[in-house]
C-alpha positions in Angstrom: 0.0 0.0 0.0 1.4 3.7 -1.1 2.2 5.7 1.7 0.1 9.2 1.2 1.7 12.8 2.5 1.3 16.0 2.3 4.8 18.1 2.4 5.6 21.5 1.4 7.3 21.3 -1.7 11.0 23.0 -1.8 11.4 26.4 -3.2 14.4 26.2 -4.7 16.3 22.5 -5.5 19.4 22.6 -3.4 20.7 20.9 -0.8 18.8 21.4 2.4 22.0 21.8 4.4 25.9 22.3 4.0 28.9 20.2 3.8 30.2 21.8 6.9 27.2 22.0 9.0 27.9 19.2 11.3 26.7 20.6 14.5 23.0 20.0 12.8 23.8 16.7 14.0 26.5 16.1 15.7 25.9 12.1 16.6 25.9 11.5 13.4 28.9 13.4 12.7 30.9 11.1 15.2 29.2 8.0 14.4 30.8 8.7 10.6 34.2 9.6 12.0 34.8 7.0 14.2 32.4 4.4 12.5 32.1 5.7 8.9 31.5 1.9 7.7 28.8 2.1 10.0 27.5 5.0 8.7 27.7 3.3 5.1 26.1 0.4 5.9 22.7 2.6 6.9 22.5 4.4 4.0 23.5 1.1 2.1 20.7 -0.2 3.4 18.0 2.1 2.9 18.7 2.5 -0.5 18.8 -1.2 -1.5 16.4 -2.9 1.2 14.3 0.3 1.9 15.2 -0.5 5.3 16.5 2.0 8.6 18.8 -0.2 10.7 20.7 0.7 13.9 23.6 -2.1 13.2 24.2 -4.0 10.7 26.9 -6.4 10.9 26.3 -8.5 7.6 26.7 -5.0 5.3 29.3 -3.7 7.5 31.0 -7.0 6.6 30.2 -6.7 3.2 31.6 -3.1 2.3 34.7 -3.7 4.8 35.7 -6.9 2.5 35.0 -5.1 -0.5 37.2 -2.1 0.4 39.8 -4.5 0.1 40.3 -5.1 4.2 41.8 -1.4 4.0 40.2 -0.4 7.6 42.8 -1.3 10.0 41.0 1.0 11.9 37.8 2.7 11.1 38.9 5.4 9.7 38.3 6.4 6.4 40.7 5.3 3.4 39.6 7.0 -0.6 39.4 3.7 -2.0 37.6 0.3 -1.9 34.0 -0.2 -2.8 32.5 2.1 0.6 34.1 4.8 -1.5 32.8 4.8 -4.4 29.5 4.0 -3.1 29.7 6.5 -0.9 30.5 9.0 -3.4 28.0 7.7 -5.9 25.6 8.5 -3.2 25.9 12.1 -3.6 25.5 12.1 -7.7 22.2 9.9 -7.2 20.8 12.4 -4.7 21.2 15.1 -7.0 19.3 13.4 -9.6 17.0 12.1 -7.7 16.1 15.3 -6.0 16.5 17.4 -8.8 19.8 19.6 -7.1 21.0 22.5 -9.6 24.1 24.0 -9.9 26.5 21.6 -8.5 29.1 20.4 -11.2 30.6 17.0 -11.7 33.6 18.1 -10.9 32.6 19.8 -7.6 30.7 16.4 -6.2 34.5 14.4 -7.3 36.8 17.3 -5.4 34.1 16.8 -2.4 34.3 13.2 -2.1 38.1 13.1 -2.5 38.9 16.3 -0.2 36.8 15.6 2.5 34.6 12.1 2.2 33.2 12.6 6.3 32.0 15.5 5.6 30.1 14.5 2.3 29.0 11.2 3.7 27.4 13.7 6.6 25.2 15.5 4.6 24.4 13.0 2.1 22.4 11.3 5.6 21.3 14.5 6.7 19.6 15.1 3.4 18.0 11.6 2.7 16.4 12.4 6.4 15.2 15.8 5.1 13.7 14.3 2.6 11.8 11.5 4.0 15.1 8.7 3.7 16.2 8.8 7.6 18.9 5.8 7.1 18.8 5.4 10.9 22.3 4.9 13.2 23.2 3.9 16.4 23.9 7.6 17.2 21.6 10.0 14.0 18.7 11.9 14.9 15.5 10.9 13.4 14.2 14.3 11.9 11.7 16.2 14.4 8.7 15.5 11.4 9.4 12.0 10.6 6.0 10.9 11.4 4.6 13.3 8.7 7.2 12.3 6.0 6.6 10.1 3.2 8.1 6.4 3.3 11.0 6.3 1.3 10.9 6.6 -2.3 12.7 3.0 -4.0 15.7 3.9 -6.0 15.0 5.6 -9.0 12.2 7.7 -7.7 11.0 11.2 -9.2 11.7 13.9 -6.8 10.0 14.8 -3.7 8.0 17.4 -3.8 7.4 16.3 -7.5 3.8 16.7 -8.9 2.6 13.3 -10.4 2.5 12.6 -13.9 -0.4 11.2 -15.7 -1.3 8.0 -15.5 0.3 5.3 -17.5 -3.0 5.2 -19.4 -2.7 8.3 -20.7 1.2 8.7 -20.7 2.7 5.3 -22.0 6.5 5.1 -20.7 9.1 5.1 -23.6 12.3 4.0 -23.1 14.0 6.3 -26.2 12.3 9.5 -25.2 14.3 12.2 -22.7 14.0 10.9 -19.0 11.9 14.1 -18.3 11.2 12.4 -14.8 12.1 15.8 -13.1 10.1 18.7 -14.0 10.4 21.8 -12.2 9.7 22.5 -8.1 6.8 24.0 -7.8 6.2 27.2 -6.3 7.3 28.2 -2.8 5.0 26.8 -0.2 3.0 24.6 -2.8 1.9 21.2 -0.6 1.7 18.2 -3.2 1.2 15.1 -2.6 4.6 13.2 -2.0 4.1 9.7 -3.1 7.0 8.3 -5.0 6.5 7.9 -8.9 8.4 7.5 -11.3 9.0 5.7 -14.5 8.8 2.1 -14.9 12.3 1.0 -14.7 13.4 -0.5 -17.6 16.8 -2.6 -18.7 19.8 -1.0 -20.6 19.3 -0.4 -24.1 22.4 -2.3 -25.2 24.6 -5.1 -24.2 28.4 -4.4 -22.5 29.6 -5.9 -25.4 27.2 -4.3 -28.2 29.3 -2.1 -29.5 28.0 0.6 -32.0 30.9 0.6 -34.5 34.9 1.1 -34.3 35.3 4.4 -33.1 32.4 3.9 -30.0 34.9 1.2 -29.1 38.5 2.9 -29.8 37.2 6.1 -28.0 36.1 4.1 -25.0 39.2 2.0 -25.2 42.1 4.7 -26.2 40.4 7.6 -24.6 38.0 6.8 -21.5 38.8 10.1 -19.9 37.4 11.8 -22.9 34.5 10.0 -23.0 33.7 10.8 -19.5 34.9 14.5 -20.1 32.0 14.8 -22.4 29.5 12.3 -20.1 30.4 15.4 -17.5 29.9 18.1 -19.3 26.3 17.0 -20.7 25.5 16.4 -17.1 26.6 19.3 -16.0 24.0 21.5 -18.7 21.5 19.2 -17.6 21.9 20.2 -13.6 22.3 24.0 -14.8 25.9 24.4 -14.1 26.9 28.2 -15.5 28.5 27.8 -18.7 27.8 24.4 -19.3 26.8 23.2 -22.9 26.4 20.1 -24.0 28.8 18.6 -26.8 31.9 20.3 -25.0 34.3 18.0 -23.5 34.5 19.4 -19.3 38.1 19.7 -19.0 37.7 18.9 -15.0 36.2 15.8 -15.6 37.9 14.4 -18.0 41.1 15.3 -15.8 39.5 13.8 -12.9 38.8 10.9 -15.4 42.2 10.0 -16.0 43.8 10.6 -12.7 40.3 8.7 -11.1 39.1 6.8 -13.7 36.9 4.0 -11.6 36.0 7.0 -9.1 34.5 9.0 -11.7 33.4 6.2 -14.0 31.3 5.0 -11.3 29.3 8.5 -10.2 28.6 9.0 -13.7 27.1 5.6 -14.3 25.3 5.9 -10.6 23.9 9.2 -11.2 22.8 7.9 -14.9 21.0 4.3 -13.8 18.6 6.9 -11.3 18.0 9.1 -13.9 17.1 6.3 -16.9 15.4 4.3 -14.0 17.5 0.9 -15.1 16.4 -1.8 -13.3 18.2 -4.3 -11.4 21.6 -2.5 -11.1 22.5 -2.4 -7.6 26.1 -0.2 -6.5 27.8 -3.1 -6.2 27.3 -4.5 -9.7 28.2 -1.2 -10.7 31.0 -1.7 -9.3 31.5 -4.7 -10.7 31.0 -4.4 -14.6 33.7 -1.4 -14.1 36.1 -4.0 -12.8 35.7 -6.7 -15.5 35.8 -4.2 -18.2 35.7 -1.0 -17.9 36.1 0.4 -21.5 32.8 -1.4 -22.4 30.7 -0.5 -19.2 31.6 3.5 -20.5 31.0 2.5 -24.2 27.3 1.4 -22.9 27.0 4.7 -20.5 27.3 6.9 -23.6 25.1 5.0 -25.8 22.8 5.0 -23.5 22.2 8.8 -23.2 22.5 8.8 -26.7 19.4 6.6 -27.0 17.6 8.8 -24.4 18.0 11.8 -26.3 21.0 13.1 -24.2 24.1 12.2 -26.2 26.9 13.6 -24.6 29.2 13.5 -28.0 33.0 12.4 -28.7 36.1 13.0 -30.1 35.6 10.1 -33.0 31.6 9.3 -32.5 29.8 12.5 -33.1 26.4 11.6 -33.2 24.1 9.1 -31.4 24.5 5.5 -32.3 20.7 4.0 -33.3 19.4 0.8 -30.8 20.0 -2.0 -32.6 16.7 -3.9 -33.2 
């Protein structure tokens, strides 16, 4: 059964807090520096099992052994898969809530410079917004009890009018995403059920390649590709100066010094958007491992058959789905 809320609808999409206010709660703020697996393991766990949990030992496990046994200690290390999920987090938000004005470059500077920090208000945020991830030591937000239940992953926005019904608004997989319009007005109360699209799988295989140079580019070139993959997202989020077509120079640095960092918050940020089904972090995480060149090849083909080609240094225009 759909939970049904009324919420005022946000004024302006931004984040509801700043990287630096930890003293808006500080528990969680010391759970995450002395515990910050723990603190991964909640939001882990809301976002795949919809779930809040206090402890969670078999997660904890999980992201500890996948970071490559790097936490002789709980302190934080910038690698492993808590990492990247953790920074994914933060690109998936912003899609998901609709956040303007924050570049692809800023969320990868934030993530590396200061990960705590980040980490922080990506769980202060998913509280705001009805997604409290729970923790032995975080607040639950004052108006929990008036908040929607938590959207599944790949959600429209919160505060989000509904679309028409299916009926009368038949999904399709090659138009534009479109699945966040514009926040209403200031102090507008909508209903805050989750919809969405129906999720839906890739468009292509990893190994349907569209032709030589979608596979040389990704191959010889990866940071390129993503420099362009940036700088499409980047007009789509209203970043000043952004247009798409251009290659972002910061991304496609960040690309090649960061490759599997950046890789990943692209392809994180772009499975909420398209709404693809059954791709869970770790998967993600995965295809990127086995072969990287081909999980990018697929990324950009996949905007291209949404409408949202990013463009290349060899393939300039959109590949067509193979039927």
């Amino acid at each position: 059964m759909e939970a049904q809320s009324l919420v005022p609808a946000q004024g302006t999409p931004a984040w509801q807090s700043g990287v630096c206010d930890c003293f808006n709660d500080g528990s969680i703020c010391m759970q995450t520096t002395f515990c910050h697996i723990c603190t991964a393991s909640n939001i882990y766990r809301r976002e795949e099992r919809n779930q809040q949990s206090d402890a969670d030992c078999e997660t904890c496990c999980t992201l500890w052994c996948c970071s490559g046994c790097s936490y002789y200690t709980c302190l934080p290390v910038n690698s492993g898969l808590t990492f990247l999920f953790l920074s994914g987090m933060r690109r998936t938000l912003i899609q998901r809530y609709g956040i303007q004005g924050e570049s692809f470059c800023t969320s990868c500077m934030m993530a590396v410079c200061c990960c705590l920090c980040t980490t922080c208000q990506v769980q202060r945020e998913m509280a705001g917004r009805g997604q409290h991830c729970g923790g032995v030591c975080a607040t639950p937000p004052q108006n929990q009890g008036r908040l929607p239940a938590a959207p599944p992953s790949n959600s429209a926005a919160v505060g989000a009018p509904p679309p028409p019904p299916p009926s009368q608004q038949p999904y399709d997989p090659a138009a534009k995403p479109g699945q966040y319009p514009a926040a209403p007005q200031q102090g507008a109360v909508v209903n805050a059920t989750p919809v969405g699209p129906q999720t839906a799988p890739w468009g292509s295989g990893l190994c349907d390649c569209a032709g030589a140079p979608d596979c040389c580019e990704a191959f010889c070139c990866g940071c390129c590709v993503l420099g362009h993959i940036g700088g499409k997202l980047n007009e789509l989020h209203g970043v000043s100066g952004a247009t798409g077509g251009q290659l972002d120079v910061c991304t496609c640095v960040g690309g090649y010094c960061m490759p599997h960092l950046v890789h990943f918050m692209l392809r994180r940020e772009l499975v909420e958007r398209y709404a693809i089904a059954d791709e869970s972090p770790l998967k993600s995480c995965c295809c990127l491992v086995w072969c990287g060149p081909c999980t990018l090849a697929q990324t950009r083909r996949e905007m291209g058959y949404r409408g949202e080609f990013p463009g290349g240094l060899c393939l300039k225009e959109a590949p067509e789905r193979s039927k």
